[in-house]
ZAVO-383736 format. One line per field, with one value per residue (C-alpha): residue in one letter; x, y, z; residue number from 0. Coordinates in nm, 4 decimals. Example, Ala and Ser with C-alpha at 12.3 -4.5 7.8 and 13.67 -1.06 7.14 Angstrom:
aa = (a/s)
east = (1.2300/1.3670)
north = (-0.4500/-0.1060)
up = (0.7800/0.7140)
i = (0/1)
This chain:
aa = (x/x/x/x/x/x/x/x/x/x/x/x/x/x/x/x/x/x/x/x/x/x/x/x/x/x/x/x/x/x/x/x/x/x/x/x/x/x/x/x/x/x/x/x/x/x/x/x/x/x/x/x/x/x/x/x/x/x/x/x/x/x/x/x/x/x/x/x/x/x/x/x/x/x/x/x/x/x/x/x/x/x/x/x/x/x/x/x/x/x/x/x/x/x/x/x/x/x/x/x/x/x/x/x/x/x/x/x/x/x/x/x/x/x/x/x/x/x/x/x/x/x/x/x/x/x/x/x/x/x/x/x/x/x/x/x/x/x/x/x/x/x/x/x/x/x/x/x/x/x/x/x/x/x/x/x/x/x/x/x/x/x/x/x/x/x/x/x/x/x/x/x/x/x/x/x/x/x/x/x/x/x/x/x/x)
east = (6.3762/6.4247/6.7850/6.8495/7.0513/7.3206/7.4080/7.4026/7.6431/7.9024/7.8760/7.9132/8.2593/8.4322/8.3374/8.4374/8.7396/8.8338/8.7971/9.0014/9.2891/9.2182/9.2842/9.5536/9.7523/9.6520/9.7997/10.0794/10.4127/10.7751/10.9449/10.6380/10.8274/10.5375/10.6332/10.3160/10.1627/9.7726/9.5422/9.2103/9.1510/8.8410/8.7032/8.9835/9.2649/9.1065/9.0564/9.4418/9.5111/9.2926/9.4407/9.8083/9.7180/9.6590/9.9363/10.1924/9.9521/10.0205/10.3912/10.4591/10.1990/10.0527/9.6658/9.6224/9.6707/9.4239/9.1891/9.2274/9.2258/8.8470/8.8179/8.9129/8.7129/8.4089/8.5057/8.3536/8.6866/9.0117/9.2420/9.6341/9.8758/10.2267/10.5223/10.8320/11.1749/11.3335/11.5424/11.4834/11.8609/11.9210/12.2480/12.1646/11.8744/11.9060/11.5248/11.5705/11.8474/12.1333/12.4356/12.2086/12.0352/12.3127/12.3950/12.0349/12.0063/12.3104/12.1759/11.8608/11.6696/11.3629/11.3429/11.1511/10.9990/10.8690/10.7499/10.5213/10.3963/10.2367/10.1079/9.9431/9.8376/9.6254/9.4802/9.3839/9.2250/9.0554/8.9065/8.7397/8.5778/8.4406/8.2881/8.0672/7.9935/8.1813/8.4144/8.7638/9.0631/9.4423/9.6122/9.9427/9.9124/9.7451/9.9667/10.2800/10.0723/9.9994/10.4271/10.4416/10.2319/10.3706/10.0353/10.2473/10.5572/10.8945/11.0079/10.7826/10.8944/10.6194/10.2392/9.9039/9.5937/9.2380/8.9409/8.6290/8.2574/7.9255/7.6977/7.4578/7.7384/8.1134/8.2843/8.6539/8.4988/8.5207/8.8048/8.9478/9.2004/9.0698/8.8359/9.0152/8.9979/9.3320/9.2633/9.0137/8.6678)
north = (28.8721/29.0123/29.0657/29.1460/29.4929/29.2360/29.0664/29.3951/29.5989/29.2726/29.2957/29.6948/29.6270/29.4070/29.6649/29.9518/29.7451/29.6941/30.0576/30.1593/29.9408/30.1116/30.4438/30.3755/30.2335/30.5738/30.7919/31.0016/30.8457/31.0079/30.9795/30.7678/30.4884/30.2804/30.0220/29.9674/29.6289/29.6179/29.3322/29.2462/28.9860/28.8364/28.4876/28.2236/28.4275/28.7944/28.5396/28.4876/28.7934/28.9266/28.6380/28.7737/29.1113/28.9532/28.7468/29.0521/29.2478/28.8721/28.9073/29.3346/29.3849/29.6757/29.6252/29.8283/29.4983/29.3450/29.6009/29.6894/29.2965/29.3064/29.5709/29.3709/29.1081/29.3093/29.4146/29.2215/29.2831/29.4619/29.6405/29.6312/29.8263/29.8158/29.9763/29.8030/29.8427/29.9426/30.2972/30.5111/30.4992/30.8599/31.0319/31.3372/31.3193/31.2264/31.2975/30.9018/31.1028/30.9100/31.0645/30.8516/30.5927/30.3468/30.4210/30.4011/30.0631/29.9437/30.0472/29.8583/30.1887/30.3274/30.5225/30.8326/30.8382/30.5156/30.5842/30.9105/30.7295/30.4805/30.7566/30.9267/30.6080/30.5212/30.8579/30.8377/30.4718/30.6167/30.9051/30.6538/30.4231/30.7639/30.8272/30.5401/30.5832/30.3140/30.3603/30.3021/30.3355/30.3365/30.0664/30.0535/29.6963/29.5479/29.6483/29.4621/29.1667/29.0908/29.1426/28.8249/28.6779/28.6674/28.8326/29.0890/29.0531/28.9760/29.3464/29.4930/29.7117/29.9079/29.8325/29.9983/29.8087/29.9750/29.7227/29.8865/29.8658/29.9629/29.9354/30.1311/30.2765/30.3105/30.0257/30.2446/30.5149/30.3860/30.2507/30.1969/29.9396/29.8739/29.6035/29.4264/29.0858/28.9237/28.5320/28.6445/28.5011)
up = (4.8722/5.2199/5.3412/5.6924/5.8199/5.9543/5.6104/5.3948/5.6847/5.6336/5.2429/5.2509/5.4721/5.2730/4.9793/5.1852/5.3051/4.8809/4.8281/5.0966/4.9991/4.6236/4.7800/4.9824/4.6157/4.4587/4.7299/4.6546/4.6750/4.7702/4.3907/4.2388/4.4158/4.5265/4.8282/4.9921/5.0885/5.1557/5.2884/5.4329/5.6712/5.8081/5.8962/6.1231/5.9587/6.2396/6.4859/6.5085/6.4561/6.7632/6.9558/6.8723/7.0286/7.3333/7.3460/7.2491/7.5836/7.8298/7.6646/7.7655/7.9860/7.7698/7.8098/7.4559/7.2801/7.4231/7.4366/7.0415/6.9668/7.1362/6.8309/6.5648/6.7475/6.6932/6.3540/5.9856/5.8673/5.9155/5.6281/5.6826/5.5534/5.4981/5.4089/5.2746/5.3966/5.0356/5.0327/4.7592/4.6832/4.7183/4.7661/4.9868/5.1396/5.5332/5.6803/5.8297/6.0212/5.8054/5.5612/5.2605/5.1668/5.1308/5.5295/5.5854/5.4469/5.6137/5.9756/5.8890/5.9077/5.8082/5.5040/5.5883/5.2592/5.2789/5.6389/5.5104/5.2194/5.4272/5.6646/5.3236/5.2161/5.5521/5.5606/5.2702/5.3109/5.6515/5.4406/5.2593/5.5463/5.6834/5.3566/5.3833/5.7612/5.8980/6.1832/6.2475/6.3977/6.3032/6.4856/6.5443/6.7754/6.4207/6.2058/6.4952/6.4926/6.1430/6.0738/6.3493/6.2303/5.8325/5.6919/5.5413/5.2844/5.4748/5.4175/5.4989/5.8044/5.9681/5.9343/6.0714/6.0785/6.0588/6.1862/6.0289/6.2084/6.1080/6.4395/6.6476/6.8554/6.7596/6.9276/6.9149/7.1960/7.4959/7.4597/7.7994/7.8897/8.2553/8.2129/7.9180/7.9223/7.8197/7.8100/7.4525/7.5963)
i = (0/1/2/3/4/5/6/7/8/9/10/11/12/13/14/15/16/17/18/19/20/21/22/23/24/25/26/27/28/29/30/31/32/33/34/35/36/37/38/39/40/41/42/43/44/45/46/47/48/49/50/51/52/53/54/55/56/57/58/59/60/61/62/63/64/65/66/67/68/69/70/71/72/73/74/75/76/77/78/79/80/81/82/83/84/85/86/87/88/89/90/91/92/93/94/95/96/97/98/99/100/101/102/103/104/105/106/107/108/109/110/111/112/113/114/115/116/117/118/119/120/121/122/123/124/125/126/127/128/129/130/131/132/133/134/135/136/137/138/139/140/141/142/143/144/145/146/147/148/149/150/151/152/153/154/155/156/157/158/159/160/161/162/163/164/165/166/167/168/169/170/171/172/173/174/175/176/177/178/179/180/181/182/183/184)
């Protein structure tokens, strides 16, 4: 049997995708409190999600939407990951910039260990998709649309999305927002 470049690059990102979701569950956690939430989306489910980037760029007028929404475009598959909003419950603490947690969860805050969890947690995903040689990038304007859009667990509070690509030329370097095309075609 012969199999093409193509359908062997698209089967190696969904495994690098899986693996990279494994490593962002094993990261070190802030009190072995784990809150993360982790998915992969491809197929209709990245086509709404690329279209929701350029709705939030038509909706603020920041072009990055759009642009990184041509990434995910280009992209077999994309791995999300969250952070829920839970407090660790801790009495003196105050790195969110609150007294505690209890005040923290009253504002509707951020915990900060939550927060730095998720940051270990994607670098340590990312470590793995350069590993295996396929690009990336962190994406904040993924991780906004896939909360809107209800791909993520209701509490979950701040999200980064990294589209992964394995092509002839990264398609995350030239990454300029002046010929971005906002209508999606």
């Amino acid at each position: 049997m012969i199999y093409n470049n193509i359908e062997a690059e698209k089967r190696a990102a969904f495994h690098v995708a899986e693996l990279m979701m494994a490593a962002a569950r094993t990261a070190p956690k802030g009190c072995g409190v784990d809150q993360l939430a982790a998915i992969m989306i491809d197929g209709e489910e990245k086509d709404k999600l690329a279209d929701q980037m350029r709705k939030i760029s038509k909706e603020t007028g920041e072009d990055f939407h759009a642009r990184d929404g041509g990434n995910v475009d280009a992209s077999p598959v994309v791995v999300v990951i969250g952070v829920k909003n839970i407090p660790l419950g801790l009495d003196h603490c105050s790195f969110c910039g609150f007294e505690n947690c209890a005040a923290t969860k009253k504002a509707g805050a951020n915990c900060a260990f939550n927060v730095t969890d998720l940051g270990i947690a994607v670098g340590s995903a990312v470590s793995v998709a350069a590993n295996h040689r396929f690009d990336n990038r962190v994406m904040f304007s993924v991780g906004k649309a896939a909360m809107e859009l209800n791909y993520l667990p209701e509490n979950v509070s701040v999200a980064f999305g990294i589209p992964i690509s394995a092509s002839g030329k990264s398609i995350f370097f030239d990454r300029s927002t002046e010929n971005v095309l906002l209508s999606g075609e």
